[in-house]
KELOTOR-477036 format. One record per residue (C-alpha): x, y, z; residue in one letter. Coordinates in steps of 0.05 Angstrom, whole numbers, plus 5000, padded with zeros to 4 digits. Layout:
N
XYZa ...
//
This chain:
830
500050005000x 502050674986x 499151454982x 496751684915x 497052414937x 498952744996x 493552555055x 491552895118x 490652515177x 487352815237x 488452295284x 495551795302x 492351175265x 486651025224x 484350375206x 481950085136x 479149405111x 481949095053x 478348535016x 481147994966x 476947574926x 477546994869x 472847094812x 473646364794x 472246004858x 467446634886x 472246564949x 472747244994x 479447425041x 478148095080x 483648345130x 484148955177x 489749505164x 492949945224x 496150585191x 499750965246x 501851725231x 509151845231x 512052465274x 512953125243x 520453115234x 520352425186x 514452625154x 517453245117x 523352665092x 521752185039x 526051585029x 526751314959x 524250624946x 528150064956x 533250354993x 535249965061x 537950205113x 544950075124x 548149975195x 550550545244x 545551085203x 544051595248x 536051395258x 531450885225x 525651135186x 519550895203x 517250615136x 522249975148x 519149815212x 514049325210x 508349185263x 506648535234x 502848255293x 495248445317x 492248985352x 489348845422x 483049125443x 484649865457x 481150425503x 478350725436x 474150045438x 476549695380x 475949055370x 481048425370x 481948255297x 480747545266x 487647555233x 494147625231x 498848065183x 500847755119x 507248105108x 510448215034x 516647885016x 522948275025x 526248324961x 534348274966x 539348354899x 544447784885x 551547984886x 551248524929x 557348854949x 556849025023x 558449225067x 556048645115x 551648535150x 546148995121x 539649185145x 533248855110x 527649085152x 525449145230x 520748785269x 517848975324x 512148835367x 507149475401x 508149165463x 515149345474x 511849935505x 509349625559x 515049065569x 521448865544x 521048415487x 526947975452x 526347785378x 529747225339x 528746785267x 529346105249x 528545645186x 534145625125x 538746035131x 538446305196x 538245645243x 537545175190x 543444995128x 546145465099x 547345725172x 546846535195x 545646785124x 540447245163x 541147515226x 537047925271x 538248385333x 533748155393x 532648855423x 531249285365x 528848745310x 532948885260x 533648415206x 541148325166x 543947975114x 551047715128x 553947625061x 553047674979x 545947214958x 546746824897x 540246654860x 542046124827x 544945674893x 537545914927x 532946384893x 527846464960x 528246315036x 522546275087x 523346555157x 520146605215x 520247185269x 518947065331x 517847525394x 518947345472x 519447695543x 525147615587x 523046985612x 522046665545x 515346755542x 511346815483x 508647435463x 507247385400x 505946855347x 510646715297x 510547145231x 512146855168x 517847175135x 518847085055x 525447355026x 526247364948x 533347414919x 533447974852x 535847644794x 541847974769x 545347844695x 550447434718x 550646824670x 552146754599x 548146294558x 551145494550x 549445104503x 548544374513x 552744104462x 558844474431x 558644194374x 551344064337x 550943494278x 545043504223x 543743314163x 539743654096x 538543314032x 541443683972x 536144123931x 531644163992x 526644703994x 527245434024x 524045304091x 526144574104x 527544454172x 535644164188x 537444184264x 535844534337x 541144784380x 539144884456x 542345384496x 541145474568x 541946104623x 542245984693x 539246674704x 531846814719x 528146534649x 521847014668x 526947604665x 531047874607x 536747654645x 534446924625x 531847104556x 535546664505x 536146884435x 539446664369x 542346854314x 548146594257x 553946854253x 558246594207x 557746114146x 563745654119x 563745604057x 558546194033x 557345853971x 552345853933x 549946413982x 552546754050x 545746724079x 544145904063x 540545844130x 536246214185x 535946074254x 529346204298x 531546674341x 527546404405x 527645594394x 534145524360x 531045154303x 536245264232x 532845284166x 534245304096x 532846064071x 536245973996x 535445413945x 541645193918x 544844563952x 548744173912x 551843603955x 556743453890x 559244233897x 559244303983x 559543734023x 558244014081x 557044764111x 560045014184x 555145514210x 556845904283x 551446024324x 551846584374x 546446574435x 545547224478x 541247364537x 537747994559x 532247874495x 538247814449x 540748604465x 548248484440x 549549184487x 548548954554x 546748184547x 551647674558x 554247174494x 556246564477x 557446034406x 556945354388x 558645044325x 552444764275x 556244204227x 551144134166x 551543604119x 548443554060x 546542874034x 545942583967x 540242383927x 540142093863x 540142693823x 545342463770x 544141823732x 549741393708x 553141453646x 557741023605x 564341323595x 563541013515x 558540923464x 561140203443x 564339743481x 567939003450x 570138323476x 572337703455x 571137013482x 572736273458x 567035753449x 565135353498x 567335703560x 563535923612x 564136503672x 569436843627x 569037583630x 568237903553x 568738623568x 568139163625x 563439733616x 565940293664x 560540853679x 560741533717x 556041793765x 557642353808x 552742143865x 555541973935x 560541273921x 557740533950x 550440893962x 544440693927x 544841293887x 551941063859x 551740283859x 550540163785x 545939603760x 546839353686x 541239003639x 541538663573x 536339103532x 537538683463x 542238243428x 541937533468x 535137183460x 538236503475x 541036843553x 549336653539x 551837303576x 550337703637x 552938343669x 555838313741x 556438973782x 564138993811x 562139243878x 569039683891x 570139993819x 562440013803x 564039733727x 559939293690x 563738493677x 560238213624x 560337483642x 559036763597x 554536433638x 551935973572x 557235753527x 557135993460x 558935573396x 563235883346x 559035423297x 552335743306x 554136433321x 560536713309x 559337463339x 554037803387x 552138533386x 548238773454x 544439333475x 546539423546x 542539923599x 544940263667x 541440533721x 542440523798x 539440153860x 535140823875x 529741113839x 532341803806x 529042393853x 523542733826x 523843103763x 530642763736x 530742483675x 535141853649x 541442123608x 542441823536x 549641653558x 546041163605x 546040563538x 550940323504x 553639753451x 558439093462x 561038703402x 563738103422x 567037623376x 567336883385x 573536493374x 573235793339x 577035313384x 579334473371x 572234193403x 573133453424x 569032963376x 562832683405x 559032023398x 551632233379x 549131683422x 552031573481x 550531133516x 549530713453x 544729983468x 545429473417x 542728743434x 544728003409x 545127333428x 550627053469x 556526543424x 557526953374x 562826803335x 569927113340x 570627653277x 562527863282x 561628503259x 555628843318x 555329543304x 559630193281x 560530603336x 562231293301x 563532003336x 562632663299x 567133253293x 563633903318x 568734363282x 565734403211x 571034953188x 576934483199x 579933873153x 580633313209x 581332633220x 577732243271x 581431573306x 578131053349x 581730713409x 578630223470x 579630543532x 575830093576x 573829393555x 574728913620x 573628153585x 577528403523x 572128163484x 571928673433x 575229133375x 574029703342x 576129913268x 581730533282x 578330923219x 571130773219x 568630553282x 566829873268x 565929503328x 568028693320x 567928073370x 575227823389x 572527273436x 566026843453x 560927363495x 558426923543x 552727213579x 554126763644x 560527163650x 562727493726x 562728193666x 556328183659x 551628603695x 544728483701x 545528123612x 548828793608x 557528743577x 559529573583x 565529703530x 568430483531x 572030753466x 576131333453x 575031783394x 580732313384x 582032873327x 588833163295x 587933863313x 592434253350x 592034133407x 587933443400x 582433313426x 578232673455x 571632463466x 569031813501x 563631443481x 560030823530x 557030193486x 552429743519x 551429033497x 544828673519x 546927913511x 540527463495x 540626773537x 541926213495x 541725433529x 549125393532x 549125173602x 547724403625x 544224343693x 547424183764x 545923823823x 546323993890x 548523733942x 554323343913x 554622963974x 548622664032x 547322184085x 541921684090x 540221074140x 541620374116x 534120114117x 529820574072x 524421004102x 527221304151x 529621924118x 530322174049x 535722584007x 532723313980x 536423473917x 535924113880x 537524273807x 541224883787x 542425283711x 545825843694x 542626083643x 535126423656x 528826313634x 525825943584x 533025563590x 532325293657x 527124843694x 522624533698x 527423943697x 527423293685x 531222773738x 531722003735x 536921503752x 541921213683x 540020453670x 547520273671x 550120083715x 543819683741x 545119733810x 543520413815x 536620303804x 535819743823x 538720053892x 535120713888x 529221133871x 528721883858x 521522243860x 521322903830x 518123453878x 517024093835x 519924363777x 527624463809x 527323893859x 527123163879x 528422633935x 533122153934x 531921403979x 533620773982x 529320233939x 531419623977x 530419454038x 537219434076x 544119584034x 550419604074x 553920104107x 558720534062x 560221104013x 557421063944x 557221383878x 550321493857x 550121783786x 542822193764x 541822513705x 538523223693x 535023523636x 533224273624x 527224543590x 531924893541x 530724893461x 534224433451x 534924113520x 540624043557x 542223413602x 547723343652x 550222683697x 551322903767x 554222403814x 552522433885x 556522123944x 552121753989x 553721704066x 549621024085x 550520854147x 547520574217x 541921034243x 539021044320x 531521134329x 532121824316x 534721734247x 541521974261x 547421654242x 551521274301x 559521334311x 561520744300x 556320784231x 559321474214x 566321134215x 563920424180x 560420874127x 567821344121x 569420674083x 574520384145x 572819474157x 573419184216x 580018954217x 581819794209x 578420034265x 581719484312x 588419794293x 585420434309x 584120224379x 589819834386x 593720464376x 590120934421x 590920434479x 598820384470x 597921184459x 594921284533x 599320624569x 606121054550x 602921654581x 601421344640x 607921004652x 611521764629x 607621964690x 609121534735x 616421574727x 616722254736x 612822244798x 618721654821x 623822184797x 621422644842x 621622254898x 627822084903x 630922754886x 626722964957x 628622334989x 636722504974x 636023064993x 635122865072x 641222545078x 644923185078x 647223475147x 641223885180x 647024415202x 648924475128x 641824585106x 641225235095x 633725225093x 632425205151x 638425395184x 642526085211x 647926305165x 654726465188x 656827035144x 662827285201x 667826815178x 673927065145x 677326455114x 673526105050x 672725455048x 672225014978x 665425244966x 668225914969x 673125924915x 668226224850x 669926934878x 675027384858x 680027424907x 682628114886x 677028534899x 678228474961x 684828884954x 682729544954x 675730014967x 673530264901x 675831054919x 681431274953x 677732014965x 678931865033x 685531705035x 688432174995x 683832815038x 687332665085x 692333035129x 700332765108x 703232415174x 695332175196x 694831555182x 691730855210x 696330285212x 691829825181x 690630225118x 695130075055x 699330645033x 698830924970x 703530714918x 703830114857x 701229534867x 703028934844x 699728524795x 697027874832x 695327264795x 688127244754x 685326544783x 683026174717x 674426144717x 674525364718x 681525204759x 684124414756x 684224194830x 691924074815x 693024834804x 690125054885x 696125044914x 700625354861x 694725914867x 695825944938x 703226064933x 703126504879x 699126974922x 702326894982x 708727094957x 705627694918x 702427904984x 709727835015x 713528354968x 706528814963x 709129455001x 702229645008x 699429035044x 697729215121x 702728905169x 700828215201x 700428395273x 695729005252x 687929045254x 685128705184x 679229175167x 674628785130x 667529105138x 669729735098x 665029935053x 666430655027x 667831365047x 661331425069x 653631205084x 646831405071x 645231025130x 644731255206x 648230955272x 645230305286x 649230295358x 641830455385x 640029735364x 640629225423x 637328565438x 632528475497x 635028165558x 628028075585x 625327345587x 617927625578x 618827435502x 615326805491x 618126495420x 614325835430x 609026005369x 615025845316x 613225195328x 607125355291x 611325585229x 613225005200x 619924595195x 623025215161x 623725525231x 624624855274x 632025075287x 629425745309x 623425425353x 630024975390x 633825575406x 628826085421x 622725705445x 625325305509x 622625835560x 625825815629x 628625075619x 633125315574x 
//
């Protein structure tokens, strides 16, 4: 609230109701204002608004003090109000230089009057993080600020006064205390990124959006001093125009504001952008730039063209994926894009489909490729119409270029083609047996090469029975054995023959060519019996022989057939029957009524239904022999019917006995043998039995058992390490000093008994003159076994002198430990 005009007041205070309302909700706020008169000698000042008072100023005007709490009932009768003051928010610039503390505002309550009152704040920033940013002096109520506000760390702060007596207690109730911090300009504009990509196709459209670039201000955005604005300032390169894009000045959004991009003349464009605050005033708003990279990209605005009218090629007959030519093209669209990658079509010149055009993905040329061969016979050169265009559609309004066709020639070389065998595999049928010399067919190849003079020879390459030839010059094909269709060559009546058919050209050429004989059966083949041999019982009936009929050849040539038993000799039918079964088989049996054991030879004769017929005499060997009820042959049968008399298989026994009786009595000598050898052996002396006696190994003369060992290895240890470590003058009488020895005499492996004592003597008298031998009154050391041992001290090991030990269980051991058990095992008796 503040005067319009200049008032007059005739009394200290006057009091006036203000009312707020909401027109939306109809809602009504009315509150009750206490205007107290200032004194004579502030009125006539005026303070300017918004100044504060500072800090040791002489006196405080009374416009900052507030009287924010209610009026009590007074004696002019007025009444206590329903509410309390709503105070307005203190306003307080950022960045302020001082000097600190300065004054805000005072509080003060209309009783400190009557009694003395002491004020104090809390909330943020007075009690509360950030700590003592407002202060406040509890006798007079004057409100500070400590030190510089910054808007953008905290833009507001709620407070909350508070006044108390003396003893603490309330006088008042708390007053809400709003403080506002005043934007001031002191952030430039940043942008997010410093460095903005996007994109524009070439020939766009005045007005066609590209990119945004965002800046931001940390300052008040509903003040100028957070008022972003935008504008270009430089272009790189200004070509076609300086001035190719705009930029809205309040969203940052660049458009296109010239036609004229042409990604095949700029690539790409490098536009600064420059955003200010304070609405864009360049004066006293703060800057800052960002770089805008624009690229324009390509569409297919230039179709391909061939670099020639006429392209040629040449390519020899009868090859295929050869490249004829290469058709090279230009298009000045972006490289390996749609708009560049070139696609080529035959328009005319190949109805039969012999060629196709390949795209080389890295150069973009056209391969013209065989993919049917061509024969320099039927067509000796090909002219083609040949199209270009690219894997995108050309953009709108471009039109296909004439350059975008073009001609390939392409000449066909005549090359030496290998002659060929119209029919191949060639069938030709006859009858088996033909005759050697028969003429069967003329196997002939052609020569595809109609423009040269040459010859045509015939070779066999593959003919596995050798059964044919063939005419070098003509072809003729000609028997040089029998065919026989029952051959292990043939294959299902099938003989396969390969021949070779080769030019004179240069170079010569070959062609194979497969004939296929069908051989017709012809009765050539007699019929067989099987089995050749059988068993039957001697008495008839009791079991029969099944005998089958085999042919080679095949139908009509085989069975049914025809079996009966030859009239000579007469035995065998007078012996025998056969019964035919089926077509292929019969039975076999006895006629009479016993016939004796044996083997025999029975002869049958078999006719095929051939034209003419074939007969053959099969002879079958006949087992007959003694059968048990079961119809099985019997041993002794098996061997009678083997063909052996009587007198035979005596001999046979006779021999097996004789066989086992020299078994038994090898047997039972050895067993005798052994036997004695243990009984021998108990005459030796139980003391010399070393089984189951101790061994005396402490004795130091050898007796004649003794004499297989080498005396002179005893002579000497096998190193003298610790002999010659040793200090000079220390030394044991009984070891050898070191110097030659003599050369003692090598006992002979097997020595003659006669020969012992020479031995002996020859030694001794060696040992006498051997200044290294020990003296004979000295201590013989004979357990020395080297310079040192691996092993430890066995002086710890001693025998028990208790008698606790009981050794009576080797007694239980066997006779191996009897001498043991007699020594040991005696207890206290012994």
């Amino acid at each position: 609230m503040y005067a319009a005009h200049q008032v007059q007041m005739p009394s200290k205070q006057r009091i006036l109701m203000v009312t707020a309302w909401d027109p939306q909700t109809l809602g009504r706020w009315d509150a009750i204002v206490r205007l107290l008169m200032a004194e004579k000698s502030q009125r006539s000042g005026h303070k300017p608004k918004g100044r504060k008072t500072m800090p040791g100023e002489p006196a405080q005007q009374q416009s900052d003090t507030l009287l924010p709490w209610r009026q009590h009932q007074s004696s002019n009768g007025l009444r206590r109000q329903k509410r309390d003051w709503v105070i307005p928010p203190i306003n307080v610039p950022e960045n302020s230089r001082g000097p600190f503390p300065q004054q805000l505002v005072r509080i003060r309550s209309d009783k400190d009057k009557e009694i003395h009152i002491r004020y104090s704040i809390t909330g943020v920033g007075a009690d509360q993080p950030p700590m003592e940013v407002f202060s406040i002096d509890p006798v007079s109520g004057r409100m500070y600020v400590t030190r510089p506000m910054d808007r953008e760390e905290r833009a507001s702060y709620h407070l909350r006064a508070h006044a108390v007596d003396m003893n603490g207690n309330k006088v008042e109730n708390p007053i809400d205390l709003y403080i506002y911090v005043i934007d001031m300009n002191d952030n430039r504009p940043e942008f997010i990124n410093q460095v903005y990509n996007g994109s524009v196709d070439e020939g766009s459209k005045p007005g066609t959006y590209v990119m945004t670039v965002t800046a931001n201000d940390a300052d008040d955005s509903t003040t100028a001093n957070g008022m972003v604005r935008y504008r270009i300032v430089t272009q790189t390169p200004q070509s076609p125009s300086q001035n190719m894009f705009t930029i809205n000045s309040e969203t940052g959004d660049i458009v296109t504001v010239a036609a004229g991009l042409d990604r095949e003349k700029v690539q790409q464009y490098i536009v600064i952008v420059q955003a200010t605050d304070m609405e864009g005033n360049l004066n006293y708003g703060l800057s800052n730039t960002a770089t805008a990279i624009i690229t324009v990209t390509d569409v297919n605005d230039n179709p391909p063209e061939f670099t020639t009218s006429t392209y040629s090629g040449e390519v020899p007959e009868n090859r295929v994926e050869v490249v004829v030519a290469n058709l090279t093209v230009m298009d000045r669209d972006q490289p390996h894009s749609p708009n560049w990658n070139a696609i080529y079509r035959i328009i005319s010149g190949d109805p039969s489909g012999h060629f196709t055009i390949r795209t080389d993905p890295v150069t973009n040329e056209g391969m013209v490729t065989v993919v049917k061969a061509v024969d320099y016979e039927m067509n000796r050169a090909f002219m083609l119409t040949v199209m270009v265009s690219n894997q995108a559609p050309l953009a709108s309004g471009i039109q296909m270029s004439f350059q975008s066709t073009a001609g390939v020639t392409i000449s066909v070389t005549d090359v030496n083609e290998a002659p060929y065998f119209p029919t191949n595999h060639k069938l030709i049928r006859l009858e088996e047996g033909v005759p050697t010399g028969t003429v069967l067919t003329t196997f002939s190849a052609v020569d595809p090469d109609r423009f040269m003079q040459q010859a045509v020879r015939y070779s066999k390459l593959s003919d596995p029975a050798n059964w044919l030839n063939i005419n070098a010059t003509n072809g003729q094909i000609t028997t040089a054995a029998v065919l026989d269709r029952e051959s292990d060559y043939i294959k299902n009546n099938v003989y396969e023959a390969t021949f070779l058919a080769a030019d004179n050209g240069i170079p010569p050429a070959s062609g194979t060519g497969t004939l296929q004989i069908y051989l017709i059966d012809i009765n050539d083949n007699a019929p067989e019996l099987l089995p050749k041999e059988a068993q039957i019982c001697e008495k008839p009936n009791l079991n029969v022989i099944n005998i089958t009929a085999a042919d080679a050849d095949i139908d009509p040539n085989v069975g049914p057939f025809v079996f009966e038993l030859p009239s000579v000799p007469s035995a065998v039918r007078k012996n025998w029957t056969i019964t035919r079964l089926n077509g292929d088989y019969a039975q076999l049996s006895l006629r009479i009524t016993y016939l004796e054991a044996g083997v025999y030879d029975v002869p049958i004769i078999v006719t095929d239904s051939g034209n003419p017929p074939l007969y053959n005499t099969s002879i079958i060997k006949v087992k007959v022999c003694p059968c048990d009820e079961n119809g099985d042959c019997t041993t002794i049968g098996a061997v009678a019917a083997a063909g052996l008399g009587t007198g035979a298989i005596i001999a046979i026994l006779i021999c097996i006995i004789i066989l086992l009786t020299m078994v038994l009595l090898f047997v039972v000598w050895m067993k005798r043998r052994e036997k004695e050898r243990h009984t021998k052996q108990l005459l030796i002396d139980p003391e010399d039995d070393v089984r189951d006696n101790i061994l005396k190994y402490d004795e130091e003369g050898g007796g004649e058992e003794d004499q297989d060992y080498d005396l002179s290895q005893l002579q000497q240890p096998e190193t003298m390490d610790h002999v010659l470590n040793k200090t000079p003058g220390v030394r044991r009488v009984d070891e050898r000093p070191i110097g030659a020895e003599p050369q003692y005499p090598i006992r002979p492996v097997i020595p003659h008994p006669g020969d012992i004592g020479d031995f002996i003597n020859e030694g001794l008298r060696a040992a006498d003159n051997d200044p290294t031998a020990p003296p004979y009154d000295s201590l013989l050391v004979f357990d020395y076994e080297g310079s040192g041992s691996t092993a430890g001290s066995v002086s710890s090991l001693n025998s028990s002198s208790s008698g606790d030990q009981d050794y009576d269980y080797l007694n239980d051991w066997g006779p191996r430990f009897k001498k043991l058990a007699d020594m040991y095992g005696g207890g206290e008796e012994d």
